[in-house]
N, CA, C and O atoms as CSV, one atom per row, in Angstrom:
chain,resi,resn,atom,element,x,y,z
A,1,UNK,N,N,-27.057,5.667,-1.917
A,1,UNK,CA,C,-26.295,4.701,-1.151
A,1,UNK,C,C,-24.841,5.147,-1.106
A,1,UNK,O,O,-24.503,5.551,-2.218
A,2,UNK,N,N,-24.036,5.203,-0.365
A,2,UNK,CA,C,-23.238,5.702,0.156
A,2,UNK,C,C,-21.762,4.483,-0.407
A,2,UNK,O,O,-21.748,3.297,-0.078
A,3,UNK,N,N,-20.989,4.951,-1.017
A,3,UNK,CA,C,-19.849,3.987,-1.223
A,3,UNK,C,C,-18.958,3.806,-0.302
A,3,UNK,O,O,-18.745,4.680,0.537
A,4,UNK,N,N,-18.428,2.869,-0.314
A,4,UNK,CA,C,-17.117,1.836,0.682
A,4,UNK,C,C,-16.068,2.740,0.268
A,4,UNK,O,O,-15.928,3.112,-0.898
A,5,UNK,N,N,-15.400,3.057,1.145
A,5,UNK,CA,C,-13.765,3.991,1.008
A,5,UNK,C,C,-13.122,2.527,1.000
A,5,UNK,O,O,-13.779,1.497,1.153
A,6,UNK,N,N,-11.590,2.592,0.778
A,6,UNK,CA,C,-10.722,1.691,0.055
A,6,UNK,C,C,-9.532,2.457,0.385
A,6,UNK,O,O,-9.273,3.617,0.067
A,7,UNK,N,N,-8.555,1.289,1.363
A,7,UNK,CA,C,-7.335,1.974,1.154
A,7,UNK,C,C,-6.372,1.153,-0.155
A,7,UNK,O,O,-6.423,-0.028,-0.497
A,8,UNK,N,N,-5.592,2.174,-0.648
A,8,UNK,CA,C,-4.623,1.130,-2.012
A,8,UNK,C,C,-3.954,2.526,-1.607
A,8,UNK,O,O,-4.183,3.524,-0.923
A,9,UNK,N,N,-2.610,1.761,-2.783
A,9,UNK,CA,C,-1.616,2.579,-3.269
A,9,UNK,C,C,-1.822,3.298,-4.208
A,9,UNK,O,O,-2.775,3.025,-4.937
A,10,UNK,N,N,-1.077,4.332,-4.466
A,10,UNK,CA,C,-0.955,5.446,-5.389
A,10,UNK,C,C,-0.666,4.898,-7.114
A,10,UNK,O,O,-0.668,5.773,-7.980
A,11,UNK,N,N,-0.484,3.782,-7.424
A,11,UNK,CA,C,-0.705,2.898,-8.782
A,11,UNK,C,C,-1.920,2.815,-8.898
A,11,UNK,O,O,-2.629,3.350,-9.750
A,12,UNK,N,N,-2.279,1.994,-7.861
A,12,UNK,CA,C,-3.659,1.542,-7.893
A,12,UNK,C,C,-4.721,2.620,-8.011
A,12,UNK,O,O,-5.657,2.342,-8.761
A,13,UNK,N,N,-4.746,3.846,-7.382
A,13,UNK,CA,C,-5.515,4.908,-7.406
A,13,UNK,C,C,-5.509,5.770,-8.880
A,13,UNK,O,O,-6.546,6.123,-9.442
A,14,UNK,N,N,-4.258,6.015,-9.346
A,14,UNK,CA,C,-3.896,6.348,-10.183
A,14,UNK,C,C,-4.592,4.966,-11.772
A,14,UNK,O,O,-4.786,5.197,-12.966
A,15,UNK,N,N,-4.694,4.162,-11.272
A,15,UNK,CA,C,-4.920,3.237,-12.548
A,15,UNK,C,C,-6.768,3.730,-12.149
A,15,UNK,O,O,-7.324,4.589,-12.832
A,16,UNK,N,N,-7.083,3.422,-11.637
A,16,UNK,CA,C,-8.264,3.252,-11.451
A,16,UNK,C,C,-9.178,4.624,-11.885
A,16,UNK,O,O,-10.352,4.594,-12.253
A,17,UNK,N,N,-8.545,5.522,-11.780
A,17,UNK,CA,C,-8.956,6.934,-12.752
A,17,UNK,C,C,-8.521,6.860,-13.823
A,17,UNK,O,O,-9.349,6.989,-14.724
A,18,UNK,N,N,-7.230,6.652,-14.181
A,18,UNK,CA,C,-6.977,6.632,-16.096
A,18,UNK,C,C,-7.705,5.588,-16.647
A,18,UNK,O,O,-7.949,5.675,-17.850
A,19,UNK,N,N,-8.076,4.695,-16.083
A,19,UNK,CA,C,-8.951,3.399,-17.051
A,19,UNK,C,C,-10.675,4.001,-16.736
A,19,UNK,O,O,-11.445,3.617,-17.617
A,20,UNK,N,N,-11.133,4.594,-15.975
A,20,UNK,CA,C,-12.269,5.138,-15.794
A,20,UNK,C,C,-12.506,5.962,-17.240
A,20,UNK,O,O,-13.345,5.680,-18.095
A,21,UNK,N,N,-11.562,7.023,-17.269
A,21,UNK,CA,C,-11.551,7.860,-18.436
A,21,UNK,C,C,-10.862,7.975,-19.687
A,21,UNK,O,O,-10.461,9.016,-20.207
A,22,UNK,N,N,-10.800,7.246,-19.956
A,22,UNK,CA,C,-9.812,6.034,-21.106
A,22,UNK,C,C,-10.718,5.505,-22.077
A,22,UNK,O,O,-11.803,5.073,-21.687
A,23,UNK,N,N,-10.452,5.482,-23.149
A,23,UNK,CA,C,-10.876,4.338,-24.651
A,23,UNK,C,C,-10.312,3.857,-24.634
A,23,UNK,O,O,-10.626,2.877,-23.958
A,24,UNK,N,N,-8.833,3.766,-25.230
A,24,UNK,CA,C,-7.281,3.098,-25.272
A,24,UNK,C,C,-6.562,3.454,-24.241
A,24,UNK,O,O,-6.428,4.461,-23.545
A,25,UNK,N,N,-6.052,2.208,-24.312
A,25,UNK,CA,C,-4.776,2.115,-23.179
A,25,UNK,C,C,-3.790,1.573,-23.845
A,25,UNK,O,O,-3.763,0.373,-24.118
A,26,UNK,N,N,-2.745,2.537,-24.221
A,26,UNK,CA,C,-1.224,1.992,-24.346
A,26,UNK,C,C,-0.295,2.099,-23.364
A,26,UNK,O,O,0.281,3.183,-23.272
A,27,UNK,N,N,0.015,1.142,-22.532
A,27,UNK,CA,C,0.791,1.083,-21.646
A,27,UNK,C,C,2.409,0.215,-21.714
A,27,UNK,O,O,2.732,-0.801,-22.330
A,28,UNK,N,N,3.096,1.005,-20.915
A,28,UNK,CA,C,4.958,0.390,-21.603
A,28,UNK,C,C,4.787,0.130,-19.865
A,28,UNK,O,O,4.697,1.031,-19.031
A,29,UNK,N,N,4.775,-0.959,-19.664
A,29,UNK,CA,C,5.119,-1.277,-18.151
A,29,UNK,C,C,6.551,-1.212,-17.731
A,29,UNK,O,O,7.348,-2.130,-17.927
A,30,UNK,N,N,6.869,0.033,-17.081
A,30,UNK,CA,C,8.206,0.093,-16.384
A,30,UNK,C,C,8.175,0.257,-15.148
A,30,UNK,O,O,7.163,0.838,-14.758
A,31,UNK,N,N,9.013,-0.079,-14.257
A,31,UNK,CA,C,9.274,0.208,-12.568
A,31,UNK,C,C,9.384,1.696,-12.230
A,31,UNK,O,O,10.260,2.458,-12.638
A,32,UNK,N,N,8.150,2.055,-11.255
A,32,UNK,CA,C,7.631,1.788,-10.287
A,32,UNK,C,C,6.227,1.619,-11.167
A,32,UNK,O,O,5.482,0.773,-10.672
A,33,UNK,N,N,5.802,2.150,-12.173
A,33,UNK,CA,C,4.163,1.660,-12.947
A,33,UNK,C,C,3.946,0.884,-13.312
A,33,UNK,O,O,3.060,0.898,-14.166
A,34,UNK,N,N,4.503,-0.230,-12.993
A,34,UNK,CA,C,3.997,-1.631,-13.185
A,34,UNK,C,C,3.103,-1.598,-12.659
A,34,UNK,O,O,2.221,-1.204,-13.422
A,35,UNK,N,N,2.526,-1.906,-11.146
A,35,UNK,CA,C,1.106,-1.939,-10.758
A,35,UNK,C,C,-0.036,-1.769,-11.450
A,35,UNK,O,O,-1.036,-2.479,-11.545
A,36,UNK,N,N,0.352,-0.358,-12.085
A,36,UNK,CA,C,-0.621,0.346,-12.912
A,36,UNK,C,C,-0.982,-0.223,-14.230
A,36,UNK,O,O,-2.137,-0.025,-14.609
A,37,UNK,N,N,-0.195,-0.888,-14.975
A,37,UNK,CA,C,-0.300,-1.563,-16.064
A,37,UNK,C,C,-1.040,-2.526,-16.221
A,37,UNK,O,O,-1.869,-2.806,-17.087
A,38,UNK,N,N,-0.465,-3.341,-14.753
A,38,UNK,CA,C,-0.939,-4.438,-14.566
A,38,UNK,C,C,-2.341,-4.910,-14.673
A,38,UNK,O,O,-2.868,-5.729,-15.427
A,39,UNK,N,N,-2.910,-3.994,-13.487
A,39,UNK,CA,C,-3.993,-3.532,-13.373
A,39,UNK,C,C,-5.041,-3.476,-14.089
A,39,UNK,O,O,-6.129,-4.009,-13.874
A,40,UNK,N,N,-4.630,-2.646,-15.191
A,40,UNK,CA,C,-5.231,-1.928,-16.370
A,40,UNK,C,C,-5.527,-2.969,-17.315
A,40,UNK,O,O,-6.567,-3.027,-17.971
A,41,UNK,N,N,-4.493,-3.862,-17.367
A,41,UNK,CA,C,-4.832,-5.274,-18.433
A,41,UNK,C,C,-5.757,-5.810,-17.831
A,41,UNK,O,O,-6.852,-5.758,-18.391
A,42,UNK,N,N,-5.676,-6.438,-16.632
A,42,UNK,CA,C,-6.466,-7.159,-15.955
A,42,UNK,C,C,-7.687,-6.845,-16.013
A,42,UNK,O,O,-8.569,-7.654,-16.302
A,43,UNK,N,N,-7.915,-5.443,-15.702
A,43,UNK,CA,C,-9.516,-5.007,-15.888
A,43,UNK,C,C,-10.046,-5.310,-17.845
A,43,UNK,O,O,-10.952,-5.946,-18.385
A,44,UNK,N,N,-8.965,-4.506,-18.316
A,44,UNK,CA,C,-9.472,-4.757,-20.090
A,44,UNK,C,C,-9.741,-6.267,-20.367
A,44,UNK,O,O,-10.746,-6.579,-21.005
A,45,UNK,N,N,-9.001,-7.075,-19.976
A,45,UNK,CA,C,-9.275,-8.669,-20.371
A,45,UNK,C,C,-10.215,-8.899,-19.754
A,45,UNK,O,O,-10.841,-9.652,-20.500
A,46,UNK,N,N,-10.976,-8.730,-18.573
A,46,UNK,CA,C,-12.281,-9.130,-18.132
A,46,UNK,C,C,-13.416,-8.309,-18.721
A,46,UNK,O,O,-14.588,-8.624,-18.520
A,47,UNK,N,N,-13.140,-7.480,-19.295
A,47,UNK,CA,C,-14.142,-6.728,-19.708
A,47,UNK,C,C,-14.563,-6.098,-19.727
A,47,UNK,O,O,-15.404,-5.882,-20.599
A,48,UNK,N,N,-14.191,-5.027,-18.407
A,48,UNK,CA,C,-14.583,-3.926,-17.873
A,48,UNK,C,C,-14.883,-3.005,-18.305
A,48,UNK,O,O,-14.122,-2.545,-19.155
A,49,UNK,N,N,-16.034,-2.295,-17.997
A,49,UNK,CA,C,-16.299,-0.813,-18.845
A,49,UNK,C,C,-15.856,0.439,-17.875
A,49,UNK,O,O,-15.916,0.554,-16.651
A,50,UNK,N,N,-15.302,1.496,-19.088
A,50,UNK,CA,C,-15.116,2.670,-18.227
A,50,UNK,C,C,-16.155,3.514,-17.918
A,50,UNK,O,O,-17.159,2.814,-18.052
A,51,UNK,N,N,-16.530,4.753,-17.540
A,51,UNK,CA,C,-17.356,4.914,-17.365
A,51,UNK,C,C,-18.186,5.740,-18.206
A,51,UNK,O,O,-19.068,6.368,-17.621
A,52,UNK,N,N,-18.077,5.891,-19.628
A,52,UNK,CA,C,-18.658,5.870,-20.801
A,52,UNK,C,C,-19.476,4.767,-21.170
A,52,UNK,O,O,-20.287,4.927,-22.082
A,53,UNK,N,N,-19.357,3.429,-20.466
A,53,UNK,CA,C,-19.964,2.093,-20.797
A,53,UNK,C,C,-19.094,1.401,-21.909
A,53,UNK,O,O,-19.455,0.394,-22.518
A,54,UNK,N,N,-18.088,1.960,-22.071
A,54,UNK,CA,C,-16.947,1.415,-23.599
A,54,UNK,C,C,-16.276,0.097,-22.601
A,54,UNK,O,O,-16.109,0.186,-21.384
A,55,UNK,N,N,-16.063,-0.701,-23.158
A,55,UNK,CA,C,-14.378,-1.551,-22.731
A,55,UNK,C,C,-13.383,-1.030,-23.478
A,55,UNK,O,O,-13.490,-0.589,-24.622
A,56,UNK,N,N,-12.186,-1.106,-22.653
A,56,UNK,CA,C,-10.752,-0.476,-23.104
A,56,UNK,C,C,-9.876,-1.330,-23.623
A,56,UNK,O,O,-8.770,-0.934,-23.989
């Protein structure tokens, strides 16, 4: 089955591969990577697994 392309920003793209391949995430949220931080919590507090099957 064929996946949905997605346009985002370069945070967003960028988060979405480091939390893929990630155990820990220590993140210092500063301007302009905020997005990315953001992000990254948001997915860890829901639960999300990377793609090891771990949550971060």
């Amino acid at each position: 089955m064929p996946r949905a392309k997605q346009s985002m920003d370069g945070n967003t793209a960028a988060a979405h591969v480091a939390y893929a391949y990630t155990e820990v995430a220590a993140i210092y949220p500063i301007t302009p990577s905020s997005p990315m931080a953001d992000s990254i919590d948001q997915w860890a507090a829901a639960g999300q697994e990377n793609i090891f099957g771990h949550q971060v």
